[in-house]
Backbone of each chain as ProteinMPNN parsed JSONL, in Angstrom:
{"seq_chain_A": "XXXXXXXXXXXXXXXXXXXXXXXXXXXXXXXXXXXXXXXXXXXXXXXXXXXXXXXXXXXXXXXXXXX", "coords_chain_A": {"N_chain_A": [[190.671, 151.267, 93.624], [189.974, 153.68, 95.923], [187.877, 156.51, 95.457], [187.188, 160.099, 95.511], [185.822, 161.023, 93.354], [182.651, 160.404, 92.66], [181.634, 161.962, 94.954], [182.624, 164.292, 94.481], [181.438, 165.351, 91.765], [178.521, 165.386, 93.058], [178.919, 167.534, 94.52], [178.982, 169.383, 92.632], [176.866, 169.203, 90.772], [176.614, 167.472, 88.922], [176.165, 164.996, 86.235], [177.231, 161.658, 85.429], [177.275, 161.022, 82.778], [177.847, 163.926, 81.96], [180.317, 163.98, 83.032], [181.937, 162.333, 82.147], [181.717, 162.872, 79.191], [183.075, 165.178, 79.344], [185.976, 164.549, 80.285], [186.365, 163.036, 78.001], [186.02, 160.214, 77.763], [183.463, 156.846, 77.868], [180.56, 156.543, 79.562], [180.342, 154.623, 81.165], [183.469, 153.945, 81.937], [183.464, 156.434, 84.078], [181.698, 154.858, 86.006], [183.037, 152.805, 86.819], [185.285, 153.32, 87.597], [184.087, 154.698, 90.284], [183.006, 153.196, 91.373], [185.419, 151.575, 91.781], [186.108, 149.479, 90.545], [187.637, 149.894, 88.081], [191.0, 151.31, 87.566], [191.828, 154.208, 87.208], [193.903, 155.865, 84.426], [197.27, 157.835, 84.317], [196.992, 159.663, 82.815], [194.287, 160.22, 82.454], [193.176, 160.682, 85.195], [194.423, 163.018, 86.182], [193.346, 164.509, 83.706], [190.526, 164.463, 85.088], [190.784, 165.44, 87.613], [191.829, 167.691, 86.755], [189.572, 169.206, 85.443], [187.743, 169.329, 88.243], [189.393, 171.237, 89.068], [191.428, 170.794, 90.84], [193.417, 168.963, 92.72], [194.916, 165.447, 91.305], [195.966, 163.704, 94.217], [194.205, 164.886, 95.749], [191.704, 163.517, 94.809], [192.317, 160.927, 94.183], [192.946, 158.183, 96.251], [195.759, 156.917, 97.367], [196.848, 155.535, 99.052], [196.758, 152.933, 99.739], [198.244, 151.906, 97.76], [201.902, 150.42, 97.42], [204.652, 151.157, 97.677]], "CA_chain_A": [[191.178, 152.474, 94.297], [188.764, 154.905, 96.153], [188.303, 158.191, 94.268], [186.19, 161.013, 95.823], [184.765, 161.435, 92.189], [181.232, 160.834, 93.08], [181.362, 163.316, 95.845], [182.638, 166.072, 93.816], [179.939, 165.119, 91.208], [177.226, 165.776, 93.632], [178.921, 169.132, 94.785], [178.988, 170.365, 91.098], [175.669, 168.799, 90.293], [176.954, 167.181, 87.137], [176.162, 163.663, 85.943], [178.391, 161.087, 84.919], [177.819, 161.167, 81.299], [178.617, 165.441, 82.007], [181.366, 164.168, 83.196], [182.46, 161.603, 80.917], [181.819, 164.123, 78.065], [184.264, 166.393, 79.529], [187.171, 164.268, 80.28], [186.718, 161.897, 77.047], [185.81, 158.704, 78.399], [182.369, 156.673, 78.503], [179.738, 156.574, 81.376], [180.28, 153.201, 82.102], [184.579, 154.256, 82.633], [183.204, 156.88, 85.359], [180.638, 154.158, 86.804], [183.747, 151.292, 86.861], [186.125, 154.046, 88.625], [183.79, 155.194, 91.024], [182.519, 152.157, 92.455], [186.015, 150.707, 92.17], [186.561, 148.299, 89.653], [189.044, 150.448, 87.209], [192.034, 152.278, 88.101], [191.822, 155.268, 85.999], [195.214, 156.341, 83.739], [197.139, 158.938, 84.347], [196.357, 161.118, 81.686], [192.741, 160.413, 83.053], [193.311, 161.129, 86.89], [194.895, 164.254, 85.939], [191.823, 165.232, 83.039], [189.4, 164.552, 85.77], [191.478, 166.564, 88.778], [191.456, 169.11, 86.525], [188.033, 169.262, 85.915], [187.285, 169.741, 89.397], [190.194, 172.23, 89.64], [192.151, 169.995, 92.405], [195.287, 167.547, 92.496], [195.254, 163.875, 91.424], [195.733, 163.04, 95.032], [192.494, 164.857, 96.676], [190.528, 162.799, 94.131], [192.226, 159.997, 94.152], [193.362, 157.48, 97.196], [197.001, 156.061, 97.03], [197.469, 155.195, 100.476], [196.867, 151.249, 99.912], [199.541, 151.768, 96.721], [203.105, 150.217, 98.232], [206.261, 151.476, 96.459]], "C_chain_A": [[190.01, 153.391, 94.685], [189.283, 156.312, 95.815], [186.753, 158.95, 95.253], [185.17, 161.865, 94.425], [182.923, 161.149, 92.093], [180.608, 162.009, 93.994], [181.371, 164.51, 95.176], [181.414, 166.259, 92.485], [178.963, 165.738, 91.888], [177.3, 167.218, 94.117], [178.741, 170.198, 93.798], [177.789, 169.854, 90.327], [175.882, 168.758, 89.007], [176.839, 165.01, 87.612], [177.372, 162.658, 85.701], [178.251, 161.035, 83.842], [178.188, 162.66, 81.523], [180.268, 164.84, 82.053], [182.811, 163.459, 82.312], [182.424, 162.208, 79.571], [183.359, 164.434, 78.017], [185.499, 165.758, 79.323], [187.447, 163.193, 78.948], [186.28, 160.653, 77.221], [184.55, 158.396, 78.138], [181.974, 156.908, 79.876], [180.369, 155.686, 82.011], [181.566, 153.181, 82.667], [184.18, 155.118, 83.937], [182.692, 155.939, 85.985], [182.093, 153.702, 87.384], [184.814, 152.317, 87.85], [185.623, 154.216, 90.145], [183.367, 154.003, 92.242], [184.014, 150.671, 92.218], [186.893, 149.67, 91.472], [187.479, 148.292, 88.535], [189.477, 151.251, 87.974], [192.104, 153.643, 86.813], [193.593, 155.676, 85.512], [196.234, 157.718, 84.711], [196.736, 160.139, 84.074], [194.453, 161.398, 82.449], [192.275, 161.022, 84.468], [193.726, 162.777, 86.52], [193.793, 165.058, 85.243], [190.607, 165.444, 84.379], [190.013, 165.653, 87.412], [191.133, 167.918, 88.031], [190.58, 169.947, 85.962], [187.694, 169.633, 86.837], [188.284, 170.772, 89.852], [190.663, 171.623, 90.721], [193.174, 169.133, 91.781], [194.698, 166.256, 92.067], [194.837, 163.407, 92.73], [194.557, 163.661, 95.892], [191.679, 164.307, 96.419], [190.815, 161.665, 94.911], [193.188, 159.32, 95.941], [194.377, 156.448, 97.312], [197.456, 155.507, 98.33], [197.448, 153.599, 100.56], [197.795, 150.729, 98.205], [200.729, 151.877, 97.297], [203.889, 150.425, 96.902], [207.171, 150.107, 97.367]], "O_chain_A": [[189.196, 153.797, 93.856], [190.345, 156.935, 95.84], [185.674, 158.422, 95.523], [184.319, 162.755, 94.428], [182.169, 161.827, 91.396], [179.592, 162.692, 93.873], [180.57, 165.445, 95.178], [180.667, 167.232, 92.382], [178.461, 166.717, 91.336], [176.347, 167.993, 94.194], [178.471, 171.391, 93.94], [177.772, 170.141, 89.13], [175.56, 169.564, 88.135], [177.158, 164.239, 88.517], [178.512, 163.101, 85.847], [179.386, 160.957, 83.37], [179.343, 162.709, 81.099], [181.181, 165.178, 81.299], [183.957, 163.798, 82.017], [183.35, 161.873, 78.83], [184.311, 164.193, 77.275], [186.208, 166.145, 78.394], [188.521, 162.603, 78.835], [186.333, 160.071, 76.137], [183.906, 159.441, 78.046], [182.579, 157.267, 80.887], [180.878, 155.782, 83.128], [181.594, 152.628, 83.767], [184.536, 154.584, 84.987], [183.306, 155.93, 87.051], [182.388, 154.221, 88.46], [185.062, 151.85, 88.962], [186.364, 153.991, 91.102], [183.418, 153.993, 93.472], [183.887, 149.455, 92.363], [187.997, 149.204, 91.755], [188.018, 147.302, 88.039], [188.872, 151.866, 88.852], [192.5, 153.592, 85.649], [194.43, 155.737, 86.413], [195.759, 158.364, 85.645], [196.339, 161.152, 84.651], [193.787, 162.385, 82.762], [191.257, 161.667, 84.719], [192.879, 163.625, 86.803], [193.282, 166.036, 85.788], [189.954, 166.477, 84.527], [189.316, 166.492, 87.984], [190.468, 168.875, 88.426], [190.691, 171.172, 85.932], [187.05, 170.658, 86.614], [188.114, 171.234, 90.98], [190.167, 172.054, 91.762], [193.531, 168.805, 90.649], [193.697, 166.022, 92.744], [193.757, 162.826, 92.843], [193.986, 162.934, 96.704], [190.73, 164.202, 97.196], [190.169, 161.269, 95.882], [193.93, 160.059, 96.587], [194.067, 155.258, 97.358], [198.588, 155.036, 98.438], [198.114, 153.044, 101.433], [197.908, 149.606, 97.714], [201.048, 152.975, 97.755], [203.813, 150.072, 95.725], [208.319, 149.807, 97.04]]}, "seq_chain_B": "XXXXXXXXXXXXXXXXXXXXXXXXXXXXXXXXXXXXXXXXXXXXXXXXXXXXXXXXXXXXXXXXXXXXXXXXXXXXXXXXXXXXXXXXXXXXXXXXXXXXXXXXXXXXXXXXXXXXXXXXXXXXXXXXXXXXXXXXXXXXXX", "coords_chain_B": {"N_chain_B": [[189.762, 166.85, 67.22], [189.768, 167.099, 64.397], [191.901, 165.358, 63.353], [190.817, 162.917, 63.452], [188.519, 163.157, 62.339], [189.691, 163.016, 59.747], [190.307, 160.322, 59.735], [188.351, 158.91, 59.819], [187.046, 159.273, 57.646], [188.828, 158.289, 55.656], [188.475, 155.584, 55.81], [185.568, 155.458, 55.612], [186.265, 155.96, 53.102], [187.868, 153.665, 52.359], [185.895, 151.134, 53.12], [184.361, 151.428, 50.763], [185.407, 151.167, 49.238], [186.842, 147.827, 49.343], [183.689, 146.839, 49.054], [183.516, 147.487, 46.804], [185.483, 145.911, 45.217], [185.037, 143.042, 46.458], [182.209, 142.753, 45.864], [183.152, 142.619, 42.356], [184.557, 140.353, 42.471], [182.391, 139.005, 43.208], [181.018, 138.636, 41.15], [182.523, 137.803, 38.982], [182.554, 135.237, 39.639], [180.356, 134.605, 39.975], [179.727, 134.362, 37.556], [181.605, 133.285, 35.954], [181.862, 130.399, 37.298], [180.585, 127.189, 38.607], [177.428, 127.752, 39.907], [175.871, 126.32, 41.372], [177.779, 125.058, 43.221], [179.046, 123.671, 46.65], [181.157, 125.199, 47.226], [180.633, 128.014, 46.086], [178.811, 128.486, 46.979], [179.348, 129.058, 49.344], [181.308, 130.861, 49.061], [179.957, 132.958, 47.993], [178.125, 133.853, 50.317], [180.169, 134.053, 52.234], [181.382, 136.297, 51.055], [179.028, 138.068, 50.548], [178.789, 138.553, 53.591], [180.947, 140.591, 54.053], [180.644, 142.697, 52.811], [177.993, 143.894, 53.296], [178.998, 144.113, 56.359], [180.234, 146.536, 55.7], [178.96, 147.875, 54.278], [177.152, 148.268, 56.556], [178.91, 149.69, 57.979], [180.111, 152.134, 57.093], [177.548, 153.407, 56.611], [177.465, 153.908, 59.361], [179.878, 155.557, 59.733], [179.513, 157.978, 58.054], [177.036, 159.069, 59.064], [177.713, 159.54, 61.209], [179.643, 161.997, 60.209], [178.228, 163.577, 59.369], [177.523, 164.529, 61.535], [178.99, 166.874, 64.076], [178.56, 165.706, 66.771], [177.811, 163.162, 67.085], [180.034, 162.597, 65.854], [182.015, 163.084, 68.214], [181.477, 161.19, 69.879], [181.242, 158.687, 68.956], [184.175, 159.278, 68.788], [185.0, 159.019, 71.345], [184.049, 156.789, 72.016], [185.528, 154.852, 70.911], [188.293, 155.439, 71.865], [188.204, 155.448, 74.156], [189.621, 154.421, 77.278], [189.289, 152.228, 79.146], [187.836, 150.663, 77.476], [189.584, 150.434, 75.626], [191.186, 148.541, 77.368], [189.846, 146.168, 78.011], [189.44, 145.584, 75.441], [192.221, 144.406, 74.919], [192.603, 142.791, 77.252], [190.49, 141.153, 76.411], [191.484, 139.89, 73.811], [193.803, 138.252, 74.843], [193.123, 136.707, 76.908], [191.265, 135.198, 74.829], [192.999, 133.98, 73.45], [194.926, 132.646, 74.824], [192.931, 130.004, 75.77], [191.937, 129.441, 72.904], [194.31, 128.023, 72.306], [194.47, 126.392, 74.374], [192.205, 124.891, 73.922], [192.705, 124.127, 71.1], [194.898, 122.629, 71.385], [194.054, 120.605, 72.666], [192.21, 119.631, 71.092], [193.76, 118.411, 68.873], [195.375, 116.307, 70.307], [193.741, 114.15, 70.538], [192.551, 114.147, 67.722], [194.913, 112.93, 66.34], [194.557, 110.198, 66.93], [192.615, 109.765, 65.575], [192.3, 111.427, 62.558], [194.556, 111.898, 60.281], [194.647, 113.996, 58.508], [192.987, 116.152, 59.76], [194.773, 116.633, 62.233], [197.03, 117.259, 61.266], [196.671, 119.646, 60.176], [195.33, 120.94, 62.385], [197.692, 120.715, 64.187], [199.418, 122.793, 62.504], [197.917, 125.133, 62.379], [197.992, 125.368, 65.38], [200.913, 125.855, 65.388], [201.142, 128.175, 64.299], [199.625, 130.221, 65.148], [201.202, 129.854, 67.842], [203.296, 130.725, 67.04], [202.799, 133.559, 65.849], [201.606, 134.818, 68.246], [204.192, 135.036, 69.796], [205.635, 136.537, 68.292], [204.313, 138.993, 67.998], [204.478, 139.447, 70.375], [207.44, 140.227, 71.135], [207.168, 142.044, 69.468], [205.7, 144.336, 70.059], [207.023, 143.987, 72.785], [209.702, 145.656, 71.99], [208.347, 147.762, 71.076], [206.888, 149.386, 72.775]], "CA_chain_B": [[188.861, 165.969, 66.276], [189.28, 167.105, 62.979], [192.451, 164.232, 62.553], [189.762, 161.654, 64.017], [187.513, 163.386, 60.799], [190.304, 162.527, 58.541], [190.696, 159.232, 59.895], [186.623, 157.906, 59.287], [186.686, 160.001, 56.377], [189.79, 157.341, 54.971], [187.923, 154.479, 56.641], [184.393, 155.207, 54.449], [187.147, 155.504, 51.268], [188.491, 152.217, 51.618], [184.897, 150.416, 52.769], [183.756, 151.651, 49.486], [186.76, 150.181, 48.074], [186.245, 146.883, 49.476], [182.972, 147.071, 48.629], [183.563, 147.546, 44.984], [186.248, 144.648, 44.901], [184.039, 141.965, 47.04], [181.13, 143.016, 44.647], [183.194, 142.455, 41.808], [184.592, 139.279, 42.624], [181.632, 137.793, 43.165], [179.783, 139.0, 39.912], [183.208, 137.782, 38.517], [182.631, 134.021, 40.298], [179.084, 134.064, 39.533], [179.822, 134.523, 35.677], [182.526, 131.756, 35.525], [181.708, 128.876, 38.042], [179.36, 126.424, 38.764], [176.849, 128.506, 40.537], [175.375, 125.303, 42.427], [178.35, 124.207, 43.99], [179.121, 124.347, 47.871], [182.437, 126.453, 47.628], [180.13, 128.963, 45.33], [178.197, 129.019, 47.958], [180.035, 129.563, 50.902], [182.332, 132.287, 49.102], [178.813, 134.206, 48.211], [177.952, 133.873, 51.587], [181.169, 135.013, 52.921], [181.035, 137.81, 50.345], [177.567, 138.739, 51.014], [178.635, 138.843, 54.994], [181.908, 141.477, 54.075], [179.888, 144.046, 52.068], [176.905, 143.994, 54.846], [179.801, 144.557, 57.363], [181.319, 147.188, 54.975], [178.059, 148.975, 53.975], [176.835, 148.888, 57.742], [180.546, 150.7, 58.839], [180.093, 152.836, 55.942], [176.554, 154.289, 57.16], [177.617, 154.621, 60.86], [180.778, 156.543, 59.49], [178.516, 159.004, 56.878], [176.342, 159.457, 60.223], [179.223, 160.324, 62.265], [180.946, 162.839, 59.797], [177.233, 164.623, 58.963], [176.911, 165.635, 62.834], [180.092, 166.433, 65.094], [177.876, 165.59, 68.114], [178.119, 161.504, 66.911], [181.717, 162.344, 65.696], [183.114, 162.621, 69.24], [180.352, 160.19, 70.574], [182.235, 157.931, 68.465], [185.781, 159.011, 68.906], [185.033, 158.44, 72.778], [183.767, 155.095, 72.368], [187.424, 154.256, 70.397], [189.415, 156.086, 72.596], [188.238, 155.081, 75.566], [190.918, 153.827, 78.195], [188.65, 151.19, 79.695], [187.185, 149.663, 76.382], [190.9, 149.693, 75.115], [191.738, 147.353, 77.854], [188.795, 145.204, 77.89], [189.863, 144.579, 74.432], [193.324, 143.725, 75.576], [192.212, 141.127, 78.097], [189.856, 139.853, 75.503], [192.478, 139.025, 73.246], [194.662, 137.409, 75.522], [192.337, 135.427, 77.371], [190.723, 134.049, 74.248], [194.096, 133.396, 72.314], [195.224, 131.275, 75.908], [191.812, 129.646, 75.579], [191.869, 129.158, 71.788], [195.34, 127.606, 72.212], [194.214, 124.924, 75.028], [191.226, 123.749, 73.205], [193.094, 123.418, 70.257], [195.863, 121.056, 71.82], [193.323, 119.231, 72.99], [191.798, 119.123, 70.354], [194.808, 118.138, 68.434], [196.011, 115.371, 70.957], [192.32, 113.683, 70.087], [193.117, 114.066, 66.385], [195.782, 112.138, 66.121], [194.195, 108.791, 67.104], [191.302, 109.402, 64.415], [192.295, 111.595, 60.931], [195.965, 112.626, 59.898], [194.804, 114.975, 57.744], [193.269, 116.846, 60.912], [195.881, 116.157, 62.894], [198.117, 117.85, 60.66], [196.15, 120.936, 60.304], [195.259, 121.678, 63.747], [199.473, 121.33, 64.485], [199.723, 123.957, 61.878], [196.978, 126.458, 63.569], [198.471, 125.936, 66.614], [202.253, 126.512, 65.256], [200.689, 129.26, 63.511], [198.765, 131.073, 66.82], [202.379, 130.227, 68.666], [204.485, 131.949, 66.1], [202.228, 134.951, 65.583], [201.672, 135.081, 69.331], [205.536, 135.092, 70.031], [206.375, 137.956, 67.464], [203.642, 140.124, 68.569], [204.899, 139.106, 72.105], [208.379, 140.747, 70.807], [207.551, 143.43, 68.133], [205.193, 144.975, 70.931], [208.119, 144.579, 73.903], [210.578, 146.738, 71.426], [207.722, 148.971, 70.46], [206.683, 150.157, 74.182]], "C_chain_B": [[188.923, 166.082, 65.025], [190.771, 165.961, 62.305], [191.989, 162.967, 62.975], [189.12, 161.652, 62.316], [188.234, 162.83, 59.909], [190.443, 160.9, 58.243], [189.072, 158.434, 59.239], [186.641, 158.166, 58.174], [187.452, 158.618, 55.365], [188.96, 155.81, 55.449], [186.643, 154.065, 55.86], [185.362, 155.196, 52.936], [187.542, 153.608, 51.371], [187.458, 151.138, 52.098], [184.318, 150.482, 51.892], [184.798, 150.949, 48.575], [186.808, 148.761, 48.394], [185.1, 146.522, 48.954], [182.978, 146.872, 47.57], [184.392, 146.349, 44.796], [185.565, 143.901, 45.37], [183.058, 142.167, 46.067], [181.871, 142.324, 43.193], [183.861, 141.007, 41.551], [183.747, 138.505, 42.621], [180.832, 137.831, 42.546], [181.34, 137.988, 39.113], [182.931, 135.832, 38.597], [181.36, 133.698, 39.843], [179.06, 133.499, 38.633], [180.5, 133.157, 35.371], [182.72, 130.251, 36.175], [180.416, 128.713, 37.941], [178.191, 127.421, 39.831], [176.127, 127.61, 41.802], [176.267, 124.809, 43.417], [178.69, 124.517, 45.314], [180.385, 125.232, 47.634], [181.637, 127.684, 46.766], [179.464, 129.929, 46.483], [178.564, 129.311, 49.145], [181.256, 130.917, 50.497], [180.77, 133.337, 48.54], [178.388, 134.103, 49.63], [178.914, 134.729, 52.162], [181.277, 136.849, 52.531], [179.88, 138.688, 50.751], [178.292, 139.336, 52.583], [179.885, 140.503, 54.85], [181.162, 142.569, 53.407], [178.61, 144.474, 53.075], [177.569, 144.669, 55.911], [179.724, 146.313, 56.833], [180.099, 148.612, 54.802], [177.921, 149.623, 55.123], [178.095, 150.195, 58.456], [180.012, 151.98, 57.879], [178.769, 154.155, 55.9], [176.726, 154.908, 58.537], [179.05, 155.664, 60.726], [180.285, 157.952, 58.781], [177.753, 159.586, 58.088], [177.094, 160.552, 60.859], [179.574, 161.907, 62.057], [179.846, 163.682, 59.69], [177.146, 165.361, 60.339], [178.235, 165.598, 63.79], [179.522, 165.89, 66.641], [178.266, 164.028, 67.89], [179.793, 161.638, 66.772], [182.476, 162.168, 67.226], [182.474, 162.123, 70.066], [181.644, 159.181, 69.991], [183.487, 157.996, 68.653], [186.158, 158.662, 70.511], [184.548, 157.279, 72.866], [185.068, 154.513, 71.461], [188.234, 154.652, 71.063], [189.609, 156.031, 74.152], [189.203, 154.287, 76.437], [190.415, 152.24, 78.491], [188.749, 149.946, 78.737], [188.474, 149.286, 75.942], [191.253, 148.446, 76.432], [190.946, 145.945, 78.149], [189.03, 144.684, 76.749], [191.113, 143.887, 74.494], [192.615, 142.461, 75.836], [192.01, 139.961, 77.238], [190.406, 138.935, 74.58], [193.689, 138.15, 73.86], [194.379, 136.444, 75.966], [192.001, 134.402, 76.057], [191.955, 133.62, 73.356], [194.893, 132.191, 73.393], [194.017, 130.02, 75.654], [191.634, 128.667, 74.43], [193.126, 127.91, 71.443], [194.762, 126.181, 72.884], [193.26, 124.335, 74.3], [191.368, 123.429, 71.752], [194.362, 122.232, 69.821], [195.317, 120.234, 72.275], [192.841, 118.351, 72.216], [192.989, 118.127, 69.281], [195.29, 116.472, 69.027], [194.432, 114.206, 70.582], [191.973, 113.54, 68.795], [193.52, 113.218, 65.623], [195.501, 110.432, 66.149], [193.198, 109.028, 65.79], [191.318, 109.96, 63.157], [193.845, 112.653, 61.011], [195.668, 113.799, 59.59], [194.238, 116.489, 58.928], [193.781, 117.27, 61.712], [196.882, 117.449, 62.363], [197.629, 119.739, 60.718], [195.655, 121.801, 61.229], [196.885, 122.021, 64.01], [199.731, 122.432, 63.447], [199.244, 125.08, 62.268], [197.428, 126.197, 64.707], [199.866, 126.357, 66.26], [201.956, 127.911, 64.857], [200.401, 130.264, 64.543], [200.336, 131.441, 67.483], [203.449, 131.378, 68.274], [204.468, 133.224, 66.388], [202.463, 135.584, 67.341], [203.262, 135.985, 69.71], [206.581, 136.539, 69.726], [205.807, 138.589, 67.542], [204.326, 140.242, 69.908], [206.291, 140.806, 71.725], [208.736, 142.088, 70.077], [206.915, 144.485, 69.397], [206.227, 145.397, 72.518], [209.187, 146.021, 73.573], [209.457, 148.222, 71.087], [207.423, 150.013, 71.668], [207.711, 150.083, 74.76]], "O_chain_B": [[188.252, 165.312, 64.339], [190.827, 165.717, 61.1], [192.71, 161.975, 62.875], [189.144, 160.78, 61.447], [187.644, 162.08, 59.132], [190.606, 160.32, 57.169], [188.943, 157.581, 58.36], [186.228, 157.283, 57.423], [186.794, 158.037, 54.503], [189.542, 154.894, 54.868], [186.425, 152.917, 55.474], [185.122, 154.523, 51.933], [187.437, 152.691, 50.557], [187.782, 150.025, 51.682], [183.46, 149.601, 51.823], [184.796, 150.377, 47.486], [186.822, 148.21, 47.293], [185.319, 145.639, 48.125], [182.338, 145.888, 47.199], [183.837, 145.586, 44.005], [184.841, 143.681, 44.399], [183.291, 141.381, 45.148], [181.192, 141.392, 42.763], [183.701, 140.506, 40.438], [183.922, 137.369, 42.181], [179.776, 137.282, 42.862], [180.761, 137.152, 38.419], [183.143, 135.191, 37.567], [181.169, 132.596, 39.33], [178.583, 132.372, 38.504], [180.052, 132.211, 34.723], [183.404, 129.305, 35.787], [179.484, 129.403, 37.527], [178.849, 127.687, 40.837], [175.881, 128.067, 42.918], [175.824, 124.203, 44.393], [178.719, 125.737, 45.474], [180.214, 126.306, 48.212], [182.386, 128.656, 46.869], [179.463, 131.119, 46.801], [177.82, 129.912, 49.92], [181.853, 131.657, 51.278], [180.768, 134.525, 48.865], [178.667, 135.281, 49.85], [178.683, 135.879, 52.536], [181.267, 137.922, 53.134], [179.927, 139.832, 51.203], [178.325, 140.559, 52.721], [179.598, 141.462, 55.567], [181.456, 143.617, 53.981], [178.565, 145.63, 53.495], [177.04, 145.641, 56.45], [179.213, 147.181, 57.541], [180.244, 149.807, 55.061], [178.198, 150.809, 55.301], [177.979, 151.193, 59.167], [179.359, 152.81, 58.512], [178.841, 155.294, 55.44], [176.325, 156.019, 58.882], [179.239, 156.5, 61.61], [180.847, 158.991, 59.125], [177.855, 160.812, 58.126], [177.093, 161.779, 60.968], [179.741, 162.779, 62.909], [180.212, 164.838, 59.901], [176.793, 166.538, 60.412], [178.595, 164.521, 64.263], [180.332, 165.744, 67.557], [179.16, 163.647, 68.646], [180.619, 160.976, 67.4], [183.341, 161.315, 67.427], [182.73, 162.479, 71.217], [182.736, 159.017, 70.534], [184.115, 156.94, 68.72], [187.227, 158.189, 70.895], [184.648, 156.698, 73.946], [185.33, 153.339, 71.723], [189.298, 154.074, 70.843], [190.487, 156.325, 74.963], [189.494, 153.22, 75.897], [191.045, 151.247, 78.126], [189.296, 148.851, 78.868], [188.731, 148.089, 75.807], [191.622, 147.353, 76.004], [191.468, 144.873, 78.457], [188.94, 143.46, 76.653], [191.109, 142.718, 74.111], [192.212, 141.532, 75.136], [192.5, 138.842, 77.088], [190.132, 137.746, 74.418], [194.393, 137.428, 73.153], [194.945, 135.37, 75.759], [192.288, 133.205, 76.052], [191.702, 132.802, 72.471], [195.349, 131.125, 72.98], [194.521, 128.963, 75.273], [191.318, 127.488, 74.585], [192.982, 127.058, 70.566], [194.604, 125.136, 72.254], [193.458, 123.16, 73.993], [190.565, 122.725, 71.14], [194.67, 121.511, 68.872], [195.797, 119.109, 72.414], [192.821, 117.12, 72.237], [192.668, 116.949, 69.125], [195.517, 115.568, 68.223], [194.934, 113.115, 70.314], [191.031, 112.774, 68.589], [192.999, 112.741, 64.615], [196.14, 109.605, 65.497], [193.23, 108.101, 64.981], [190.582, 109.402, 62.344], [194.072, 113.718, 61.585], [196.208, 114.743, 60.167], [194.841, 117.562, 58.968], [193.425, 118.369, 62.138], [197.326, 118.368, 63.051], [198.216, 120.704, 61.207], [195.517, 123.019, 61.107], [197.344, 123.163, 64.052], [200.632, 123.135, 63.904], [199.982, 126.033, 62.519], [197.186, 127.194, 65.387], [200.173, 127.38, 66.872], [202.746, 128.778, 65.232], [201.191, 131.204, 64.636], [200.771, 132.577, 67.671], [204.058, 132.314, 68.793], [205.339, 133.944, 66.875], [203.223, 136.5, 67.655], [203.397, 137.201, 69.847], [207.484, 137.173, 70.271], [206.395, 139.589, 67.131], [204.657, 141.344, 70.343], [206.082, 141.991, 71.983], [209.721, 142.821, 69.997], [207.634, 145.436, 69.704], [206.261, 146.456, 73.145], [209.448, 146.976, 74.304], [209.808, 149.39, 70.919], [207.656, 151.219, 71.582], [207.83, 150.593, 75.874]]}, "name": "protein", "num_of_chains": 2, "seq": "XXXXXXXXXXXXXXXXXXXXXXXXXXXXXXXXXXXXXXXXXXXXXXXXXXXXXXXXXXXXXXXXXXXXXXXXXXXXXXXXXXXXXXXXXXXXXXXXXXXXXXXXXXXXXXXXXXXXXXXXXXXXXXXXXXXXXXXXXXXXXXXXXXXXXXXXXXXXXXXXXXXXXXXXXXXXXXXXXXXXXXXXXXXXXXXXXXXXXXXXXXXXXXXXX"}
């Protein structure tokens, strides 16, 4: 799933262990999100939205998720 | 974090309690068996390897609880979403895995020692069983 979580990273000049701190998680869960390869939780999409003060869906990219 | 603290805290109690029983078992085994023989030696061995485990847990827990900075270093490397499902997988894959190369093994058995034979079909009824009722206790539980 593409996540704009690297972008907002670079706007808030925070690392990924900062950020993995914050929301609980290892580095290597931010790395595996960002470039793709995990789908992050809810509980986690939501911790990390609200981290950046924003929604779930500005992070994250549901448009290639079919109901 | 502080019912994480309670949790390592119970975790160094009962590796110290292991610890003390494995120890005393095998001062207990020393005393009254043959000390030369291979099962002597393969349950001090084994023993030796569970108190090593037990001590090592036992220092990285004492670590942990002296600095909260490791404590939720640690409770994020257990709690992690990811690592929990990486261990998933891992157990699934290698219990599919474990299963085929022990019907193989099994079917290859049978032409050359009963008594093998017999005891692989028991580890695999055994794997299927367990499998089956985890399968089930885990559907009702989630």
């Amino acid at each position: 799933m593409k996540t704009k979580i690297a972008e907002l990273r670079k706007q808030h000049k925070i690392s990924q262990e900062e950020l993995a701190n914050a929301v609980g998680v290892t580095r290597q869960t931010i790395t595996s999100i960002e470039v793709e390869k995990y789908t992050a939780s809810l509980v986690l999409a939501y911790k990390i939205a609200k981290y950046f003060n924003t929604t779930i869906e500005d992070i994250f990219d549901f448009s290639d998720v079919e109901v | 974090m502080d019912n994480f603290k309670i949790k390592v805290q119970k975790r160094v109690m009962w590796a110290t309690i292991y610890c003390v029983v494995f120890l005393t078992v095998a001062i207990v085994l020393m005393v009254y068996s043959d000390k030369a023989s291979y099962p002597m030696g393969f349950t001090s061995g084994f023993i030796s390897g569970i108190v090593a485990l037990a001590v090592a847990f036992i220092i990285k827990y004492i670590k942990a609880l002296k600095n909260p900075e490791a404590l939720r270093k640690l409770y994020i490397e257990e709690t992690d979403e990811r690592t929990k499902e990486i261990g998933a997988k891992v157990g699934h894959t290698s219990s599919i895995i474990t299963l085929f190369v022990l019907a193989i093994a099994m079917l290859v058995a049978v032409f050359l020692n009963k008594t093998v034979f017999y005891t692989i079909l028991a580890t695999v009824l055994f794997i299927s069983v367990l499998n089956a009722t985890l399968k089930l206790y885990y559907n009702k539980k989630l």
